[in-house]
N, C-alpha and C positions, 0 to 999 in steps of 0.2 A: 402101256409104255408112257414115263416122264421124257420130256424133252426139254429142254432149259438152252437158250441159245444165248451166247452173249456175243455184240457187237463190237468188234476190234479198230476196225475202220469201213469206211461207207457207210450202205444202207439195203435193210433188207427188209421185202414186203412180202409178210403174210398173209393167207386167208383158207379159211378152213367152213367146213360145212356145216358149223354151227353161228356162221354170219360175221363172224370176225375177219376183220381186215385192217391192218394197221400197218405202216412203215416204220419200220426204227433205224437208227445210228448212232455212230460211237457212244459207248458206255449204258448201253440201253439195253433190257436182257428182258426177252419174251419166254413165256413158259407154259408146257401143256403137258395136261395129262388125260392121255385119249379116253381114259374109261373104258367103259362097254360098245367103243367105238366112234371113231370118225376119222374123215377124208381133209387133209392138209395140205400145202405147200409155201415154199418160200420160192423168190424170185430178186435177182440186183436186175432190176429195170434201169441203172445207170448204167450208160454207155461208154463214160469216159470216166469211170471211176471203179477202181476192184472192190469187192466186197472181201474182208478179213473175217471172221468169226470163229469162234467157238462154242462146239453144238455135242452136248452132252446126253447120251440116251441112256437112262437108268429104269430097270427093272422093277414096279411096283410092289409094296410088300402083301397086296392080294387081289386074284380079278374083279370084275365089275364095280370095282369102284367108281363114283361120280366123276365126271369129267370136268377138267378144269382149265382156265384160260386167263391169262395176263399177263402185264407189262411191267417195266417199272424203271425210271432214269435215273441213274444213282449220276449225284454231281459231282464233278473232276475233284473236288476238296475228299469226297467220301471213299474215293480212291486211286490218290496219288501217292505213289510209294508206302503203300500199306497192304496187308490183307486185308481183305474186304470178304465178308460171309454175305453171299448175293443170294441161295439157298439151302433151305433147310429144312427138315420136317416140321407136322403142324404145329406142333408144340416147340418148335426152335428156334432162336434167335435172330428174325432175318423177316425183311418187310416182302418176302416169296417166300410161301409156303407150297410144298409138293406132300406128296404120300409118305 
């Protein structure tokens, strides 16, 4: 499974069993692809603030494939009032590459 989350407002902390662990917010979009396996979670550890997001689960185009992990902050210039291409396959246009 791809998972590609992107942060609408607040802030959300990651950490998964391949030692990652990172907090993001607004306009920050984490992304994974489990491969042949592993154990995740997200968490809004803020208390006085709601966490927005959207979390996108797409279907790999074959199993065991290598597992992948990263970040990336796109700047309010790179996506205000425009489309923005946040992901795309490895060979596609977009500084997140998935499967």
């Amino acid at each position: 499974m791809e998972i590609i989350s992107y942060v609408v407002n607040g802030e959300i902390t990651h950490a998964d069993s391949m030692g990652n662990k990172e907090t993001l917010s607004r306009g920050e979009v984490q992304y994974l692809s489990a491969g042949d396996g592993i154990y995740h979670s997200e968490f809004n550890y803020n208390k006085s603030e709601d966490l927005r997001l959207l979390q996108i689960w797409i279907i790999p185009p074959k199993v065991g494939l290598p597992r992948l992990y990263g970040s990336h902050k796109y700047k309010e210039a790179d996506r205000y009032n425009k489309f923005l291409n946040i992901v795309s396959s490895q060979d596609g246009n977009s500084p997140i590459k998935i499967y």
